[in-house]
PAPADO-821481 format. One record per residue (C-alpha): x negated, y, z negated; residue number from 1; residue in one letter. Coordinates in Angstrom, 1 decimal. Example, Ala and Ser with C-alpha at 12.3 -4.5 7.8 and 13.67 -1.06 7.14 Angstrom:
2
<<-12.3, -4.5, -7.8>, 1, a>
<<-13.7, -1.1, -7.1>, 2, s>
//
This chain:
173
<<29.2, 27.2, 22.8>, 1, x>
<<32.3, 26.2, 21.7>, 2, x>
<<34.8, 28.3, 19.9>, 3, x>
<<37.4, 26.8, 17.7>, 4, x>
<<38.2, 26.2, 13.7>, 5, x>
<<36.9, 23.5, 11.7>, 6, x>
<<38.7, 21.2, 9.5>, 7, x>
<<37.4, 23.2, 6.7>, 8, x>
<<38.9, 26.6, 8.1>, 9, x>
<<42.2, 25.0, 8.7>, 10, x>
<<42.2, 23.5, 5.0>, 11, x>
<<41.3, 26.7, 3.2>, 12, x>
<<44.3, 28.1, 5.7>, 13, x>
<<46.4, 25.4, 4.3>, 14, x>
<<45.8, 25.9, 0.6>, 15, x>
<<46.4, 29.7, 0.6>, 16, x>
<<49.9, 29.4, 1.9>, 17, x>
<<50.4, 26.6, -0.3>, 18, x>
<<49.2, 28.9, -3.5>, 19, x>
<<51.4, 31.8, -1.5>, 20, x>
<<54.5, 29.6, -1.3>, 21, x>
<<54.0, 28.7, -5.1>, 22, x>
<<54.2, 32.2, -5.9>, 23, x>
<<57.1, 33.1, -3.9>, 24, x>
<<59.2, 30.3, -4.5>, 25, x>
<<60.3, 30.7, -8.0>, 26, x>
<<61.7, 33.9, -7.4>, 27, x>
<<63.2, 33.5, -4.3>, 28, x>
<<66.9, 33.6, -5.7>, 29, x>
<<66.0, 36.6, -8.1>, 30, x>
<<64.9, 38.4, -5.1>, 31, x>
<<68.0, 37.2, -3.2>, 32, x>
<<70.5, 38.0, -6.1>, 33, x>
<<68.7, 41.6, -6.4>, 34, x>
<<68.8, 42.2, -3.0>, 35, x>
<<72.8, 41.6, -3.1>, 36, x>
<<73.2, 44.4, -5.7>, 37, x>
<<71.7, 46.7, -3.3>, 38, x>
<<73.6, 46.1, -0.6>, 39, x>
<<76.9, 46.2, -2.4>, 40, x>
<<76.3, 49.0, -4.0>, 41, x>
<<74.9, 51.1, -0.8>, 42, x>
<<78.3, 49.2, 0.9>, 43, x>
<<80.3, 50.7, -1.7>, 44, x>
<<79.3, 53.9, -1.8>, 45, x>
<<79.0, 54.1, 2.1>, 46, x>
<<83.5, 53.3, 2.2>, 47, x>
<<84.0, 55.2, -0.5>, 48, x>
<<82.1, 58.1, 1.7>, 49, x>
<<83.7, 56.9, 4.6>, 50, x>
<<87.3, 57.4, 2.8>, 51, x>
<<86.1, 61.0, 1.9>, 52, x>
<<85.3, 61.5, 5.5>, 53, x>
<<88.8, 60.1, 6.9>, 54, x>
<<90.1, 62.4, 4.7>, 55, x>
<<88.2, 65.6, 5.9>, 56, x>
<<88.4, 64.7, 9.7>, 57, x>
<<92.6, 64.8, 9.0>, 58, x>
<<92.3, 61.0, 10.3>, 59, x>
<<96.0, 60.0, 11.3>, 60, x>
<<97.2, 57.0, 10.3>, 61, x>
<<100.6, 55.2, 11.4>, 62, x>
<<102.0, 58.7, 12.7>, 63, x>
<<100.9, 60.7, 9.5>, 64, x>
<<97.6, 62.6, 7.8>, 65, x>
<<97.5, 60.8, 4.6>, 66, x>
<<94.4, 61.2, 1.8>, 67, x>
<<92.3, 58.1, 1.8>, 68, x>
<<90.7, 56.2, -0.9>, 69, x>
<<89.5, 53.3, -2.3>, 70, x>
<<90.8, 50.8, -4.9>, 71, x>
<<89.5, 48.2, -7.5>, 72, x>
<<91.7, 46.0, -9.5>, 73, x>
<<90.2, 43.9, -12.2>, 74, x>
<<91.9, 40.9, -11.6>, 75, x>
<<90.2, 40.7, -7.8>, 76, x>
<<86.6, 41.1, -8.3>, 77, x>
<<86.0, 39.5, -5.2>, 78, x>
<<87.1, 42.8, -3.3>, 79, x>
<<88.1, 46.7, -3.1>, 80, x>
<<90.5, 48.0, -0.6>, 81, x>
<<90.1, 51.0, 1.4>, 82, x>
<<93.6, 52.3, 2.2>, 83, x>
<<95.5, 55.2, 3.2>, 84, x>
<<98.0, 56.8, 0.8>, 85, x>
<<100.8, 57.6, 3.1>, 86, x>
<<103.7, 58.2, 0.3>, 87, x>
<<101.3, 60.7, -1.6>, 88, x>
<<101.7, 58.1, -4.5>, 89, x>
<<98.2, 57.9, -5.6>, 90, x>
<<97.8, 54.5, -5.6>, 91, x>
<<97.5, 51.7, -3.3>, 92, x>
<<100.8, 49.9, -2.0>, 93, x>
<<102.0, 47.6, 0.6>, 94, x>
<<101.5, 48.8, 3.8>, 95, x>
<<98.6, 51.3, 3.2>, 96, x>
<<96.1, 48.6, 3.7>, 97, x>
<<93.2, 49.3, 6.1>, 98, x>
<<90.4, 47.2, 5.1>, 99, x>
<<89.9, 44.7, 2.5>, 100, x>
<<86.2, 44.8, 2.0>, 101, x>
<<84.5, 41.7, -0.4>, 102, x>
<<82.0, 41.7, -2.6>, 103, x>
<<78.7, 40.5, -2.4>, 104, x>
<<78.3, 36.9, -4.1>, 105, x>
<<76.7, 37.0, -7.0>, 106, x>
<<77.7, 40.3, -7.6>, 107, x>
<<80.0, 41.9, -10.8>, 108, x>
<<81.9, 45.3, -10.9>, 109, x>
<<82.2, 46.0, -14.7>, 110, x>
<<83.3, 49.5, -16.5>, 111, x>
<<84.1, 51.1, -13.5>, 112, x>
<<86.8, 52.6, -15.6>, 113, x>
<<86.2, 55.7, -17.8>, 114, x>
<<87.9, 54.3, -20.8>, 115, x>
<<88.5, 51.4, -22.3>, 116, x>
<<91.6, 48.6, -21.3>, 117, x>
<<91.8, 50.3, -18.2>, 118, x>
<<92.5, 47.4, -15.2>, 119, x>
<<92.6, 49.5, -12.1>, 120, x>
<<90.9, 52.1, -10.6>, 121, x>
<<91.8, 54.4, -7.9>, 122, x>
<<89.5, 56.8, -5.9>, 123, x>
<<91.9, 58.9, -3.6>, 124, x>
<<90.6, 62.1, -1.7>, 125, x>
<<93.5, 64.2, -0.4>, 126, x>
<<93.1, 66.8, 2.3>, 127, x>
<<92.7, 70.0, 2.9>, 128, x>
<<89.7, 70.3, 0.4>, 129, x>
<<89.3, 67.1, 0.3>, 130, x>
<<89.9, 67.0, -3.5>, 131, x>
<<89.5, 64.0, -5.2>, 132, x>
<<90.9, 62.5, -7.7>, 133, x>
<<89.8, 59.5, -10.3>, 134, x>
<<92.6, 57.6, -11.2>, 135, x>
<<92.6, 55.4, -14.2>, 136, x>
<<95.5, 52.4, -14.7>, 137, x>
<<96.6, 50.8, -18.0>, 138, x>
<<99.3, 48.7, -16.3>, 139, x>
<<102.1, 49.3, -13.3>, 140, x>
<<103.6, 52.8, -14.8>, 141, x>
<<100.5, 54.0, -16.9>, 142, x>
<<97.3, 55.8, -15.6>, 143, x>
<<95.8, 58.9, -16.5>, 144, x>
<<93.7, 61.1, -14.6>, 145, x>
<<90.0, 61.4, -15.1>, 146, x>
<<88.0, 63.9, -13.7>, 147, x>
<<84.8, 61.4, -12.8>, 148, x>
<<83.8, 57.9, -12.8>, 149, x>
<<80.8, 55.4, -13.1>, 150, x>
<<81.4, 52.2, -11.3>, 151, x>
<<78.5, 49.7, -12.8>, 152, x>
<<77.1, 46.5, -10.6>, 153, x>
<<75.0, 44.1, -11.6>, 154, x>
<<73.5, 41.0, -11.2>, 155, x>
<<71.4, 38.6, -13.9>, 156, x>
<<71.0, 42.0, -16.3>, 157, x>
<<70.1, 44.4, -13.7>, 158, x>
<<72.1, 47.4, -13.2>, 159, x>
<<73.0, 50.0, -10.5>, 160, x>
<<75.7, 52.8, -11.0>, 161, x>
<<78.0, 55.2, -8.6>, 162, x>
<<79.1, 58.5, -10.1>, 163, x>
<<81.9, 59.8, -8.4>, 164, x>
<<82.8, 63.7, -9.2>, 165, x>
<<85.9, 65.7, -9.2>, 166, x>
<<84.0, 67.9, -6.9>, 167, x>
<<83.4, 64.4, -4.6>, 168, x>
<<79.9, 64.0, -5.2>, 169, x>
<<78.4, 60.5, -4.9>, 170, x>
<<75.5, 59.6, -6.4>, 171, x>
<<74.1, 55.9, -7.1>, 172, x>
<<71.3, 55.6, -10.1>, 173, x>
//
């Protein structure tokens, strides 16, 4: 006896990963652009972590034991840099750089500043706690400090959040 598939086994085979195909198809970018948001938020909450822990470890850098922290600037939305504040400034400046880090494609930071007008954010956690501190900038010479944050993501409408606290807690909603 012989064992194999007939022409109508290997049609109805055919016509189901067709149908399949037409169903996955249409939302193949959707699925793409959602799966973006995920992985930049999880990537920046995982250096903004990995600043905390630089920080707590008493990481040198360039000869020194700086705090470490992360910074957003609204007029680069393609990127954040992690950096190392080694004149205690609280802020990011030449020379500090360790990473510049991009964003996902398809990908939008938006209010990650507490208030409104603000156009740069800094997350800097300074040792021996670590504490942290949020770091809000209106321009060059004027910031204020805030004692948490929500950075907001999104893509096409959908929304994912990091809460930063003054105790360092991160969280992502």
């Amino acid at each position: 006896m012989n064992k194999a598939f007939t022409l109508v086994e290997t049609l109805v085979v055919i016509v189901i990963i067709v149908i399949l195909s037409l169903i996955v198809l249409p939302n193949y970018n959707s699925i793409k652009r959602q799966l973006a948001l995920q992985r930049a938020v999880n990537k920046l909450s995982q250096d903004i972590r990995r600043a905390q822990e630089m920080t707590i470890e008493g990481r040198e850098f360039n000869g020194s034991f700086p705090g470490y922290g992360i910074y957003l600037d609204e007029s680069n939305p393609n990127y954040y840099i992690l950096f190392a504040d080694l004149d205690g400034g609280n802020d990011y400046d030449a020379g500090e750089l360790i990473e510049q880090i991009p964003i996902e494609s398809y990908v939008i930071i938006h209010d990650a500043c507490p208030v409104f007008f603000c156009n740069k954010l800094t997350i800097i956690f300074t040792a021996p706690d670590p504490k942290v501190s949020v770091i809000v900038w209106w321009g060059t010479d004027l910031f204020d400090f805030v004692s948490s944050v929500q950075i907001k993501l999104s893509v096409d409408g959908e929304e994912k959040i990091i809460i930063i606290n003054e105790a360092g807690l991160i969280a992502v909603e």
